[in-house]
C-alpha positions in Angstrom: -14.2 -72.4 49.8 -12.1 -74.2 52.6 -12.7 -74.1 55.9 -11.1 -72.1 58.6 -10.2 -75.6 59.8 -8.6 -77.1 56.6 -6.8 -74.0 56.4 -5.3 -74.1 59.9 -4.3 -77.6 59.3 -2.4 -76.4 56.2 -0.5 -73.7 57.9 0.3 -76.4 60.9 1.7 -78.8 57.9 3.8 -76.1 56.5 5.0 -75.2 59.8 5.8 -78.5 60.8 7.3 -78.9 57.5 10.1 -76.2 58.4 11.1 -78.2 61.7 14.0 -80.1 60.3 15.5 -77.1 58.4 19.1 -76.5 59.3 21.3 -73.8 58.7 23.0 -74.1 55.4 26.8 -74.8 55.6 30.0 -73.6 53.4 33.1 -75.5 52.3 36.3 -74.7 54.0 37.6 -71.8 53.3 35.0 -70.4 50.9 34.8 -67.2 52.5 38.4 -66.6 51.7 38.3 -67.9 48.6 35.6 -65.4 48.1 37.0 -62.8 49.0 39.8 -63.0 47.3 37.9 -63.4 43.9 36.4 -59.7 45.0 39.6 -58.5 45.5 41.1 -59.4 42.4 38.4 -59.0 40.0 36.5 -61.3 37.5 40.0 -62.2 35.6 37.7 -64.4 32.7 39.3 -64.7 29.2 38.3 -61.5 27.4 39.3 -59.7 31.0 42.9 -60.9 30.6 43.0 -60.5 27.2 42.3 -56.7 27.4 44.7 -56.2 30.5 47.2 -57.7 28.6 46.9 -55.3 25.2 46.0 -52.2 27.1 50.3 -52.5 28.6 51.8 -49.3 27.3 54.6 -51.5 25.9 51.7 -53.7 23.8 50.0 -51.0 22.6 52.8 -48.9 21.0 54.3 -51.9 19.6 51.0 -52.8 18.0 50.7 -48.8 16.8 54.1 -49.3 15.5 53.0 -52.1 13.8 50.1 -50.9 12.2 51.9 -48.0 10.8 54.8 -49.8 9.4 52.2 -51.7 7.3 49.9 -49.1 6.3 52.9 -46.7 5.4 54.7 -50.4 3.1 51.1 -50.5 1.8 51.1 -46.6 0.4 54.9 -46.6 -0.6 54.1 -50.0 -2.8 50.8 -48.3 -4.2 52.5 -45.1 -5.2 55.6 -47.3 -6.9 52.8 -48.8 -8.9 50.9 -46.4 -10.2 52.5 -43.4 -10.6 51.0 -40.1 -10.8 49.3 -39.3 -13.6 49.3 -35.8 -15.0 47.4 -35.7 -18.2 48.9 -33.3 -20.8 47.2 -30.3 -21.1 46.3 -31.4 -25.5 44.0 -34.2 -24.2 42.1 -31.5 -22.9 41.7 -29.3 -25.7 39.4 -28.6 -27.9 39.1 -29.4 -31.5 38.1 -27.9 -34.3 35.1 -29.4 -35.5 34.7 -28.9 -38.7 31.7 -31.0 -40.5 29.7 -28.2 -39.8 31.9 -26.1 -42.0 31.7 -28.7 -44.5 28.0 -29.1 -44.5 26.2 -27.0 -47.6 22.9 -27.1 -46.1 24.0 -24.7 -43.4 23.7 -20.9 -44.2 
């Protein structure tokens, strides 16, 4: 274990050690700048790009989009495949008659 000595020498080293410290300094102007980062919000990429779609006049014009295509996309499916409405003889039923034909049977 150190010594009460070696120990106080440490602590006077470390001390010592924070003589020359000076107080940190900004570039000009940074506390505006800063401030006016706050004020306007993190504007990054993704930010913008959201603020930009979520303009009324973005948005409906993208809903109006999306229905236009989805409502081309059912009228062309119904105008290819039109409705099928089986006729009520493929669901019949027939007369089976190899049992009547069958002499084994009583």
């Amino acid at each position: 274990m150190k010594s009460k000595k070696d120990i106080a020498q440490l602590t006077d080293q470390v001390m010592n050690s924070l003589d020359g410290i000076q107080r940190a300094e900004t570039q000009p102007f940074f506390y505006t700048r800063l401030m006016a980062r706050m004020e306007g919000g993190n504007l990054n990429g993704w930010n913008r790009w959201l603020a930009y779609l979520t303009r009324p006049a973005v948005s409906l014009a993208l809903l109006l989009v999306f229905l236009v295509i989805n409502g081309y996309l059912i009228f062309n499916l119904l105008s290819t495949h039109p409705e099928m409405t089986p006729a009520s003889s493929d669901y019949a039923v027939m007369q089976v008659s190899y049992l009547d034909d069958n002499p084994e049977l009583p």
